[in-house]
TORLUMRO-409596 format. One record per residue: x, z, y of N, C-alpha, C in turn. Coordinates in steps of 0.001 Angstrom, whole numbers, plus 500000, padded with zeros to 6 digits. Last residue first. Layout:
N
XZYXZYXZY ...
***
This chain:
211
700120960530492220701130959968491161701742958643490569 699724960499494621700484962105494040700728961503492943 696189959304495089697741959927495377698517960658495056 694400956691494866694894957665494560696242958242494713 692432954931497155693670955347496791694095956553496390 689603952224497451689709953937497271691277953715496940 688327950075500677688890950600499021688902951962498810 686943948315502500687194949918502583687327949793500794 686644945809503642687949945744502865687844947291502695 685228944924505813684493944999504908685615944330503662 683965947047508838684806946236507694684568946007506986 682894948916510987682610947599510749683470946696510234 682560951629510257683615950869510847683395949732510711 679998951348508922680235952401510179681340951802510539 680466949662506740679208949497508177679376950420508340 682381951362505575682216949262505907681238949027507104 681003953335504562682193953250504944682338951713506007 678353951868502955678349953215504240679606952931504946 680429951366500745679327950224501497679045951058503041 681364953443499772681925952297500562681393951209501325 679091954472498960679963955584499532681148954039500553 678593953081496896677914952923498102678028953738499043 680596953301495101680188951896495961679726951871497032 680967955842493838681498955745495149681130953869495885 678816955628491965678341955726492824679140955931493897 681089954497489846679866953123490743679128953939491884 682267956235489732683254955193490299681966954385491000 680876958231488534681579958397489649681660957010490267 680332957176485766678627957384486784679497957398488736 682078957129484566681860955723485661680981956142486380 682016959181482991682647959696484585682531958216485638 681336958202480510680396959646481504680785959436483084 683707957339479308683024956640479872681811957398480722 686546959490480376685393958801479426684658958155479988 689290958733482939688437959603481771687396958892480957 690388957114483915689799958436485124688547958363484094 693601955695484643693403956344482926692152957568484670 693559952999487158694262954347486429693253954663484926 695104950058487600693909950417487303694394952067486935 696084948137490326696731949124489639695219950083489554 696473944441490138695702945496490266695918946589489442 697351941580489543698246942443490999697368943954491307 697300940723487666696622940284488292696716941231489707 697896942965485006698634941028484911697999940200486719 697264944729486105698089944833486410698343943271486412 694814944036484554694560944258485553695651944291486560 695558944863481371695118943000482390695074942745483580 696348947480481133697557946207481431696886945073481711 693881948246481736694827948424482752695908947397482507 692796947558479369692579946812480139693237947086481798 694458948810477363694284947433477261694247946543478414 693661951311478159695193951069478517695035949262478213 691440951453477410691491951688478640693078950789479068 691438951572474936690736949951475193690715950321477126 693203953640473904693435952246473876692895951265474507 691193955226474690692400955379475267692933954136474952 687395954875474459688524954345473710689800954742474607 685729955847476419685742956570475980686471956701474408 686584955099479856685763953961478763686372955438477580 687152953774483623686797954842482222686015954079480891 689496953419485820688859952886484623688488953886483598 689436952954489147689506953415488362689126953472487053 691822950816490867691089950705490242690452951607489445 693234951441494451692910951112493026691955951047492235 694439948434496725693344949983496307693687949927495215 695368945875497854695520947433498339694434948563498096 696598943884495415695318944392496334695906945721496640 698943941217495989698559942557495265697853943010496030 698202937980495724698671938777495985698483939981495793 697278936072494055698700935986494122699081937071495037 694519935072495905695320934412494672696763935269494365 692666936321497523693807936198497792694397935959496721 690322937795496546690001935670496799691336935729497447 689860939731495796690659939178494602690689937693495333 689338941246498678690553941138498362691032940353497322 686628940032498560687429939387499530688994940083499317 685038941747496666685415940885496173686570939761496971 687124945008496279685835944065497477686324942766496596 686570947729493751687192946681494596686492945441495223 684828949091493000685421949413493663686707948261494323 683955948279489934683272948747490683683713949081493071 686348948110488722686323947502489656685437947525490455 684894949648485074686107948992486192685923948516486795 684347950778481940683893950506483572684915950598483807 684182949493478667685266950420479638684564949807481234 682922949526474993682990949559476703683456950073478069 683681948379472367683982948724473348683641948731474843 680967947745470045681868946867471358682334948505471990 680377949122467995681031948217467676681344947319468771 677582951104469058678984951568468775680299950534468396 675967948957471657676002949627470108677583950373470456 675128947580473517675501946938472779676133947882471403 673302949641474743672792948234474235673722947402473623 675078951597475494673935951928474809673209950851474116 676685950183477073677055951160475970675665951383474832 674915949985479360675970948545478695676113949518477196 674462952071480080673400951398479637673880950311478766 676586953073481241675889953857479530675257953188478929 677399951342483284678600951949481865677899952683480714 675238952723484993675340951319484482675960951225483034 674667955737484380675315955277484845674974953824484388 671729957891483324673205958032484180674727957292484824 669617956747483163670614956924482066671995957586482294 668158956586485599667675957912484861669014957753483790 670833955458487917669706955257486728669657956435486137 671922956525490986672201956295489899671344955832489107 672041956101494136670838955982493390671204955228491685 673596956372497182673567956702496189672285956865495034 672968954055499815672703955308499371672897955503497740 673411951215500655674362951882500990673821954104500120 671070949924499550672081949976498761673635950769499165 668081949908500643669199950986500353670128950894499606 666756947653499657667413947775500422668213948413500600 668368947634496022668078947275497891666751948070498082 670287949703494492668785949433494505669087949221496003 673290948996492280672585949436493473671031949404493447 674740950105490084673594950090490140672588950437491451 677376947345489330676976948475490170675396948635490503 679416946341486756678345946591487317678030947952488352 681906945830484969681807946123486531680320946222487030 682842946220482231681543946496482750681622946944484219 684217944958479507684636945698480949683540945717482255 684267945134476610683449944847477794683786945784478551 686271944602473096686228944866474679685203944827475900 685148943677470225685307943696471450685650944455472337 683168944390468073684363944514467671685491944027469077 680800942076468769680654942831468373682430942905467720 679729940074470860681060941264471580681332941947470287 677978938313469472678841937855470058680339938671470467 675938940192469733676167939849468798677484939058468789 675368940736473154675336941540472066675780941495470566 674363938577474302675928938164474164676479939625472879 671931939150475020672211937607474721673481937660473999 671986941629476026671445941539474806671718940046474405 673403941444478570673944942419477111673093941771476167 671414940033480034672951939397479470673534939766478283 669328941957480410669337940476480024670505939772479255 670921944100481441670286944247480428670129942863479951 671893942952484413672788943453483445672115943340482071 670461942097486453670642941008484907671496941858484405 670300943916488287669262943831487731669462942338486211 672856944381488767672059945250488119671049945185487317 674908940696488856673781942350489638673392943046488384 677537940493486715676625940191487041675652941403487866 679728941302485130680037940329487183679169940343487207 682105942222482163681046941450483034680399942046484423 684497940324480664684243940968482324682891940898482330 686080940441477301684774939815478501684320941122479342 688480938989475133687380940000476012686980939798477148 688367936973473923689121937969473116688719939466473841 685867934590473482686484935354473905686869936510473174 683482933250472273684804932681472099686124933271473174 681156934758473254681969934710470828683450933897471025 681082934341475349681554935791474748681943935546473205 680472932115475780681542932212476553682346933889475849 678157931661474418679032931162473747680722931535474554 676390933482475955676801933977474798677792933384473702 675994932331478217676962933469478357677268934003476997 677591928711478287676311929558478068677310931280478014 680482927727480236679691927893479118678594928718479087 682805926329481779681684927019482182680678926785480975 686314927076482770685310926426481677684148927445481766 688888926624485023687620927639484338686936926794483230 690455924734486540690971924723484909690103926500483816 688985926533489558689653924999488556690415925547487275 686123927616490074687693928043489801687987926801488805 683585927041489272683875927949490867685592927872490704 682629924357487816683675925548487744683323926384489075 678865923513488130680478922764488041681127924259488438 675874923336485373677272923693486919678261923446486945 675392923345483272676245922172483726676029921891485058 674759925857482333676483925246482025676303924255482384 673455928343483361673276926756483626674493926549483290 674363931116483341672576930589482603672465928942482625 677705931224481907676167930982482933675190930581482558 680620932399482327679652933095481623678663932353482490 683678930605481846682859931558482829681149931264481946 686847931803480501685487931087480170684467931727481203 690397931258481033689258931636481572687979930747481205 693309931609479424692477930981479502691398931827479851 696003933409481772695228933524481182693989932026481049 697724933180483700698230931849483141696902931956481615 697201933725486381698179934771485539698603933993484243 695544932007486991696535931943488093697869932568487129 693410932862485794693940931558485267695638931753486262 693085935542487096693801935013485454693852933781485090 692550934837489542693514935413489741693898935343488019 689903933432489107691285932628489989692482933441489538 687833935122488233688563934025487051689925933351487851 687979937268489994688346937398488745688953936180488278 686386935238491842688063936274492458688505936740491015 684438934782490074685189933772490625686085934191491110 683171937556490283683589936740489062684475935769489200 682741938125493109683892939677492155684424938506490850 680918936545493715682003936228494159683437937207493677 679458934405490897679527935175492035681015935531492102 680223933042488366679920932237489704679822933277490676 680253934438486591681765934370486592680948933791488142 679241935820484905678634935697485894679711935461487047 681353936939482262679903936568482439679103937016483676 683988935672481676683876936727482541682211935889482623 686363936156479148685369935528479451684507936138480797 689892935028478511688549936041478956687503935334479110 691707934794475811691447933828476737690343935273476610 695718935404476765694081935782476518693208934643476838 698962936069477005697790935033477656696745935608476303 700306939227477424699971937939476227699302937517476813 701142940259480669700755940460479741700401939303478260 702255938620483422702824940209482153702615940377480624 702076935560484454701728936234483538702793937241483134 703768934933487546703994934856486102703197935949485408 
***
């Protein structure tokens, strides 16, 4: 059972696999889900999803995930840029560089979370999140993930917003400061990626403790 007010989200790049574990677990929460794609007449990854262009999936959203690699991050922002304006963007991006994607290799800007910030202006909200969670824990529908989430964004409101969505969906997001400090969260990715291939798993989360 949905916690939180049904929403409808939009999650742009909803077809990979962090997007599609996203859109299951809020339709599931009873949230309407719009998935974000360069081809809308693909078929759903997630039943009762709706698959729209990424910039019509964002003007008709109350707020929007976005799922997409590194390298379409910039592309997308600017399509949907007009669209977020007065918004929410929850900016899971991680700025890996292959091959080496197990090594730490931030952007001269300092984080993914700035660049999103920086391109869509002062009139969207932008909060990093999930960076850190595997996409094989959200493909369990219904059940609660074992890590957390950490969320920064340099609104207290648009943090707490999106901790309560996250919760609607069995995920305990924390309050881990301004938006500056995602530079952290995305470069523990590949701090996990490392983790995963030395023990050969591929469920290594992060857990905070003591409160």
């Amino acid at each position: 059972m949905s916690l939180a007010s049904p929403r409808t989200i939009a999650i742009l790049g909803g077809a990979g696999a962090l997007g599609s574990g996203l859109a299951a677990r809020f339709v599931h929460a009873g949230h309407t889900v719009l998935i974000g794609s360069r081809d809308t007449t693909r078929a759903s990854p997630v039943e009762a999803a709706t698959v729209l262009s990424h910039e019509e999936a964002a003007r008709r959203a109350d707020i929007a995930f976005l799922t997409v690699p590194f390298a379409g991050q910039a592309e997308v922002l600017r399509m949907v840029a007009g669209a977020m304006a007065g918004k929410i963007l929850i900016d899971a991006t991680v700025p890996l560089v292959p091959p080496k994607v197990g090594r730490v290799q931030l952007p001269p800007e300092g984080s993914a979370a700035l660049i999103s910030q920086a391109l869509l202006g002062e009139g969207v909200r932008v909060v990093s999140a999930l960076q850190n969670v595997g996409a094989l824990h959200l493909a369990h529908v219904g059940q609660p993930v074992d890590c957390d989430v950490l969320v920064c964004g340099d609104s207290v409101d648009a943090r707490t917003e999106v901790i309560e969505l996250l919760s609607d969906i069995g995920l305990r997001g924390l309050h881990a400061g301004p938006l500056a400090n995602a530079a952290a969260a995305e470069a523990l990715t590949s701090v996990l990626i490392s983790i995963n291939r030395f023990y050969k798993s591929d469920r290594a989360g992060i857990r905070i403790t003591g409160i």
